[in-house]
N, C-alpha and C positions, 0 to 999 in steps of 0.2 A: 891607759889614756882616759882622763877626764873631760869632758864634755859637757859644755852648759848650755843652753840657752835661754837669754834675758827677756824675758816679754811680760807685756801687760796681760795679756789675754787676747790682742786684739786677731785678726783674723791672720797678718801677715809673718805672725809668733807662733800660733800654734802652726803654719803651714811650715816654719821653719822646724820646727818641734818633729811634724811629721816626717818631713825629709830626711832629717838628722836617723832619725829610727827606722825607715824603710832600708836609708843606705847602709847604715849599719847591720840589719838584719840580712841583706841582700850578701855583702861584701864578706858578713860572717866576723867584723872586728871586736875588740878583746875592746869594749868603750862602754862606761858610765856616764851613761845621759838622763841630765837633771834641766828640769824645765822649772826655773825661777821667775816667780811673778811678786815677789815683795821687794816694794819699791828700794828698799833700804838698801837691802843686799845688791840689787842692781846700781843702785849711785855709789856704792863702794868700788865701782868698776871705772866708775871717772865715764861715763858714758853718759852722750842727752839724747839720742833717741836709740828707739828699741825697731825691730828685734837687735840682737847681738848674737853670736856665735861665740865663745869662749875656749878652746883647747886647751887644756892643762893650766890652765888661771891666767891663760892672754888671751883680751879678745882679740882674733882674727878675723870678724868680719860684721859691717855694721850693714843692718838693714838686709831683707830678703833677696839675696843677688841670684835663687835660682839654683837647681839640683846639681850642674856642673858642677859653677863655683863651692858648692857648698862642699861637695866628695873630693874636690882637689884642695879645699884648707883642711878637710879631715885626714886626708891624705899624707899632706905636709906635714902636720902635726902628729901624726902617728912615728911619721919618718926621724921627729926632733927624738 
């Protein structure tokens, strides 16, 4: 599983960035996580604001929704 997350830098991207990496290391899952912050690659997502969540090249989730949601779209996406 591939894994991205799309941020600027700002504060609510890297917190996303972190969760993404705690729950994977916690959970023990088989996931490449890339923390993209060039604008470019981000607007090829068709996305206007950030953070974004990404699984396997669909974003699943816009904006920092929080550790749950975050481990139940990783979750889903692990499942695809």
């Amino acid at each position: 599983m591939n894994v991205k997350i799309l941020g600027t830098g700002c504060p609510s991207c890297q917190s996303m960035y972190n969760t993404v990496n705690q729950i994977v290391a916690r959970e023990k899952m088989d996931v490449e996580v890339e923390y993209v912050q060039d604008i470019e690659r981000i607007m090829s997502y068709g996305i206007m604001s950030t953070p974004a969540l990404v699984v396997n090249e669909k974003v699943v989730m816009l904006g920092n929704r929080g550790a749950a949601k975050i481990e139940q779209a990783l979750r889903e996406g692990s499942a695809a």
